[in-house]
BATILUM-723156 format. One record per residue (C-alpha): y, z, x; chain. Coordinates in steps of 0.05 Angstrom, whole numbers, always signed. Example, Ala and Ser with C-alpha at 12.3 -4.5 7.8 and 13.67 -1.06 7.14 Angstrom:
       v       w       u  domar
     -90    +156    +246      A
     -21    +143    +273      A
This chain:
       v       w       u  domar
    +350    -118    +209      A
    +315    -183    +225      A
    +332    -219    +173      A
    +404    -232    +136      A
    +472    -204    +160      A
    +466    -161    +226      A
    +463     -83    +210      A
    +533     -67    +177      A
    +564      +0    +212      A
    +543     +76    +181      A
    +567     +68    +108      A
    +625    +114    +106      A
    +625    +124     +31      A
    +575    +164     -14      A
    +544    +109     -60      A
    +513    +129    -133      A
    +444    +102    -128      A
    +377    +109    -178      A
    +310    +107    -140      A
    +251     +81    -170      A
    +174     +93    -140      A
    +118    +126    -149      A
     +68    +150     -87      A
     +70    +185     -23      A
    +102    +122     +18      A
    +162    +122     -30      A
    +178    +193      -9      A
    +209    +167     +63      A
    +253    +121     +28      A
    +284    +169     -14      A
    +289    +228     +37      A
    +327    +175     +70      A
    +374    +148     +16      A
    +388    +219      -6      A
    +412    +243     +59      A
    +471    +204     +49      A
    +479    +189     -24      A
    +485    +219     -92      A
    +421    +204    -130      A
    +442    +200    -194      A
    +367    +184    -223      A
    +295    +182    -208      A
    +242    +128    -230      A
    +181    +139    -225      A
    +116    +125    -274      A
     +88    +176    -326      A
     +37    +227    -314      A
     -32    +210    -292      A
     -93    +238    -327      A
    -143    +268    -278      A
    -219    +233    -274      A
    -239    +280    -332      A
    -176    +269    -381      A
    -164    +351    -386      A
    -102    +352    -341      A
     -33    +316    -328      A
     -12    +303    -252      A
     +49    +281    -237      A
     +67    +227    -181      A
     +87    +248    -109      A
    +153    +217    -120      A
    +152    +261    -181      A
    +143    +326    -153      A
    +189    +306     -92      A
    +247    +294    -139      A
    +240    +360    -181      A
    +228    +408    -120      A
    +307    +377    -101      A
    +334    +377    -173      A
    +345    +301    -191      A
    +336    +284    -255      A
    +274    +244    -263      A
    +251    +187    -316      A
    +177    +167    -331      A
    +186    +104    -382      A
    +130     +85    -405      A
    +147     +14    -406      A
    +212      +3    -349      A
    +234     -50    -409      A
    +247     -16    -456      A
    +321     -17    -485      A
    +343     +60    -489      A
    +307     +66    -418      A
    +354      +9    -395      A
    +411     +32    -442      A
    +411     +96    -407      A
    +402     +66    -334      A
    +473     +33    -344      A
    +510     +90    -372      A
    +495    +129    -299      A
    +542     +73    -272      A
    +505     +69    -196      A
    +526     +28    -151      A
    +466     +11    -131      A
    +380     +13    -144      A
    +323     +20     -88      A
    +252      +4    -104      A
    +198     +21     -65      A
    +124     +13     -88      A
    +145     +36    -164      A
     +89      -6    -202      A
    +124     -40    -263      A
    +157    -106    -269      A
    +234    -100    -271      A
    +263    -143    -328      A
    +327    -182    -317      A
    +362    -129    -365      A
    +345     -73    -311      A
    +365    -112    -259      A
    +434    -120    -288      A
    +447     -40    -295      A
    +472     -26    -226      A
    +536     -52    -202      A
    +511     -88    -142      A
    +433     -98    -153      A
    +365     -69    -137      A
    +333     -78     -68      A
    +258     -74     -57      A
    +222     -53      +3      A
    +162     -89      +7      A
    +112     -76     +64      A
    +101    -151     +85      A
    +134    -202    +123      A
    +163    -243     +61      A
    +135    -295     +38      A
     +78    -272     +65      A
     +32    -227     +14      A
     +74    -218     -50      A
     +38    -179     -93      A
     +13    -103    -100      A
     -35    -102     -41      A
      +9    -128     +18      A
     -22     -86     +69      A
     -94     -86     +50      A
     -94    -159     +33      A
     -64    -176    +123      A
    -115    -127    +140      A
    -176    -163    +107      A
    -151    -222    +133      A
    -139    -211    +198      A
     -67    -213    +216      A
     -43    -189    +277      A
     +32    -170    +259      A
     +60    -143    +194      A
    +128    -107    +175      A
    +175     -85    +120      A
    +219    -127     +80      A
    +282    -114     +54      A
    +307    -158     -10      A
    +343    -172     -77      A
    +294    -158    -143      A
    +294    -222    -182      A
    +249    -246    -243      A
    +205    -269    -203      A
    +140    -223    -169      A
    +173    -206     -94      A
    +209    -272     -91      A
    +284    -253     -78      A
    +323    -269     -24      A
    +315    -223     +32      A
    +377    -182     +71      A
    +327    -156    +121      A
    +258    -142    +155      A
    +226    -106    +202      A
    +162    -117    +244      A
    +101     -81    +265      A
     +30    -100    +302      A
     -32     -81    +259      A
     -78     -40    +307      A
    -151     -53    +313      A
    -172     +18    +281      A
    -117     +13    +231      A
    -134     +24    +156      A
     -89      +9     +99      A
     -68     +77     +90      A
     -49     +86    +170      A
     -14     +25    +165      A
     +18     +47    +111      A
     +43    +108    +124      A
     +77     +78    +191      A
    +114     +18    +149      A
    +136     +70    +101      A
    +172    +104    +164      A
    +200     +48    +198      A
    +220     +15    +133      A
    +264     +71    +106      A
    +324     +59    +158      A
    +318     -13    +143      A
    +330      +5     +65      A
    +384     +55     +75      A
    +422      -9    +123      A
    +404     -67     +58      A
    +429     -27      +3      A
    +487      +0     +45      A
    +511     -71     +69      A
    +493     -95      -1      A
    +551     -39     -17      A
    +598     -58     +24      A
    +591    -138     +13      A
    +562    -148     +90      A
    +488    -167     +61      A
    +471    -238     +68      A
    +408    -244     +24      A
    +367    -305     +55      A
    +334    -346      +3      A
    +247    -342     +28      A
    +225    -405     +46      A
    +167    -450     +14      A
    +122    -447     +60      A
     +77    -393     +84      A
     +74    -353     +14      A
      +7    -319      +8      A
     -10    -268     -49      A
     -44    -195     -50      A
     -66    -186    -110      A
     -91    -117    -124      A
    -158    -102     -94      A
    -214     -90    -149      A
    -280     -51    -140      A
    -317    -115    -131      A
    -267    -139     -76      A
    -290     -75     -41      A
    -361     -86     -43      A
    -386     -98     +29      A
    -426    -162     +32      A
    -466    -144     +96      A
    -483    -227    +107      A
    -416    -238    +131      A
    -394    -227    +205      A
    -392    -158    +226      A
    -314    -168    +242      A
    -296    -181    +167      A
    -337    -136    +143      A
    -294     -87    +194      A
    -234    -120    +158      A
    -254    -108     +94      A
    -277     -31    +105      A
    -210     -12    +132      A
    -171     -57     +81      A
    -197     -14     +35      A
    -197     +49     +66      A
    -172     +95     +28      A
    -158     +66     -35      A
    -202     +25     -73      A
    -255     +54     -23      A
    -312      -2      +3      A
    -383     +14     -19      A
    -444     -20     -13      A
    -528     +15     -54      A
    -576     +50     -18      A
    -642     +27     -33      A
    -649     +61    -100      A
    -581     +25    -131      A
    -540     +86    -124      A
    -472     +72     -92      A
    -448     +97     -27      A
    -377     +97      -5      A
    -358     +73     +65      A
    -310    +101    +125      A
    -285     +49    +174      A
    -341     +24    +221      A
    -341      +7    +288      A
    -367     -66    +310      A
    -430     -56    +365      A
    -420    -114    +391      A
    -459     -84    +467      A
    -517     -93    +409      A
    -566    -156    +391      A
    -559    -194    +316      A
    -596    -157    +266      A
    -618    -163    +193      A
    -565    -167    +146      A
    -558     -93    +106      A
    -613     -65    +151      A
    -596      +6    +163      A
    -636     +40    +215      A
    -617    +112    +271      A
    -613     +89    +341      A
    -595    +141    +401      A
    -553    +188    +344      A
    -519    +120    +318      A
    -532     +97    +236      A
    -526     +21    +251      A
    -522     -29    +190      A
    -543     -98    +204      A
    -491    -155    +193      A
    -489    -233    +196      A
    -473    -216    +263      A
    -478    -159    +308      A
    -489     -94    +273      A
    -435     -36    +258      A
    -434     +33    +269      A
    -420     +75    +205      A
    -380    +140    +213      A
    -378    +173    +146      A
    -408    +164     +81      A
    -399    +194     +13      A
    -467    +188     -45      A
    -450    +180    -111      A
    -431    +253    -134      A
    -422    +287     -61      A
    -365    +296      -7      A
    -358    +250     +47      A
    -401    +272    +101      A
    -412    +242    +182      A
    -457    +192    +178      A
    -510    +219    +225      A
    -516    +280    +189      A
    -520    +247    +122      A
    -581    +194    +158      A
    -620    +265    +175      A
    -617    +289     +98      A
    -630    +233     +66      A
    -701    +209     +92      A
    -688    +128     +80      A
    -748    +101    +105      A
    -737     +45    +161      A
    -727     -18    +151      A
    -690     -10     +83      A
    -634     -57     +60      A
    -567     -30     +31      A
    -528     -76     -16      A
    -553    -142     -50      A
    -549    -176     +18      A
C-alpha cells in the first residue's frame, strides 16, 4: 500500500466480514476476501429486469455468491432499518465495498465492529464519483490506480489506508482498464481491511486539493461530437467503451454505436463527420486529422467490422454523421 500504514503482516486470524457489490469487477475482491475469511453476508442490489421487462437477472456478484453458498441480501433501499437491523445482528468484524451502487447511511456504517472500506478505482481525491475510470480516460490522464479507504457520509471522501497505481494505456477502454484495477486492487483490499483488523491501518485524511468528480456518464456524454480533435474524440470513444457505448447518426438520423477508433494521424485534416472508404479503411473526419473506425453496430443489428458494414450499407460519399 501506498498510502497509510505500511502493509501489516498475513492476518493470522479468520475475520467475519459482509461484502457488498454488484458487477463483474467486484467478483476479484471477494474471491480474495473469501480465501481467507468467513463471509458472513452478501450485498449486492436487486434483480435487474431485462430490455423487454419479461425476465429477472441477477447481478454477477449475485450469482458468484450463490454458486459458493453465502447468504445473499438485495435491499431495495441499503437504508432501510430491518436491512441495517439485520446487518448488526451478523456481528462482523468488518465490511468491504466495492462498486455496490447505493449510498451507505451513517447507521450502516456503524454495523460492523471496525468499519467499511471501499475500493475505489481512482487515485483519491482524484474522480470521486461512479465513473472514476471512464471520467481519467476522457480526460486524458496518464496514471490511475485503486484506492483503499474508510466509508464516511460523504460521496468517496474518507480517509484513505491505501492505494495502488497503474499507467492508462493508449488502446485502453474503460472496461480493460477496469478489469486490470479490479485485479491489482483486490490484494490491496484484503491488506486495508486486514490492518484495519488488527489496529495497524493509518487512514490518511484526502487532501483539498486535486478533487475532481466522475459523475456517471449519460447517453448525451457519449455522443461523439466529430468537431473536436480527433484525440478526444479517441478519449471519449474508449471512455465509453463498453458501457454507456459512444454513438454518433448516419445520414438518415438513425443511431450508430461506436468501437474504439484509431487516430490517422499519417492522414491530412478533413471535414468534420465526413465518412468516406479509403484503401479498405472507413475514415471519419474530425476537427483534426481523421480516425479509423473498427466496428459499428445500426440501430437494431450486432456489431459488425466496420469495413464490412461500409460495403452493405451504400452511404453515398461525402455524407456527414452526427450534428457536426
Amino acid at each position: 500500500m501506498t498510502a497509510g500504514a505500511p502493509s501489516p503482516p498475513p492476518y493470522d486470524g479468520r475475520m467475519r466480514l459482509i461484502f457488498a457489490g454488484t458487477p463483474e469487477i467486484a467478483i476479484p475482491s471477494l474471491e480474495a476476501l473469501a480465501a481467507q475469511h468467513e463471509i458472513v453476508a452478501v450485498v449486492t442490489q436487486p434483480d435487474s429486469r431485462g430490455r423487454r421487462g419479461r425476465s429477472l437477472h441477477p447481478s454477477p456478484v449475485k450469482e458468484f455468491a450463490v454458486q459458493h453458498g453465502w447468504p445473499v441480501h438485495t435491499p431495495e433501499r441499503a437504508s432501510d432499518p430491518d436491512f441495517i437491523a439485520a446487518m448488526a445482528a451478523l456481528e462482523a468484524d468488518v465490511a468491504a465495498v466495492v462498486a455496490y451502487g447505493q449510498i451507505l447511511r451513517p447507521a450502516l456504517l456503524d454495523a460492523t465492529r471496525t468499519g467499511w472500506v471501499n475500493l475505489h478505482f481512482s487515485l483519491l481525491p482524484a474522480w470521486r464519483g461512479a465513473a472514476p475510470v471512464q471520467r481519467s480516460i476522457m480526460a486524458g490522464d496518464e496514471i490511475t490506480g485503486a484506492s483503499a479507504f474508510l466509508l464516511d457520509a460523504g460521496m468517496d471522501t474518507g480517509p484513505v489506508i491505501g492505494s495502488v497505481t497503474e499507467t492508462i494505456r493508449r488502446s485502453d477502454t474503460a472496461g480493460t482498464l477496469l478489469e486490470r484495477l479490479a485485479v491489482i486492487g483486490a490484494p490491496l483490499l484484503v491488506q486495508a481491511v486486514e490492518a484495519l483488523a488488527v489496529g495497524a491501518a493509518a487512514p490518511i485524511a484526502q487532501p483539498a486539493d486535486g478533487v475532481s468528480h466522475a459523475a456517471k456518464l449519460s447517453r448525451e456524454d457519449a455522443y461523439v461530437r466529430w468537431d473536436r480533435p480527433a484525440h478526444v474524440v479517441d478519449r471519449q470513444i474508449r471512455g465509453c467503451t463498453p458501457a454507456p457505448g459512444a454513438w454518433t447518426t448516419l445520414p438518415d438520423g438513425s443511431p450508430l454505436k461506436l468501437g474504439p477508433v484509431r487516430v490517422r494521424d499519417d492522414l491530412a485534416t478533413t471535414v468534420p463527420g465526413q465518412v468516406a472508404e479509403r484503401d479498405g479503411a472507413v475514415l471519419v473526419g474530425t476537427g483534426g486529422h481523421p480516425v479509423e473506425l473498427t466496428w459499428v453496430q445500426p440501430a437494431g443489428k450486432t456489431r459488425t467490422e466496420a469495413a464490412a458494414w461500409w460495403r452493405g450499407a451504400r452511404i453515398p460519399e461525402p455524407s456527414i454523421l452526427g450534428d457536426a
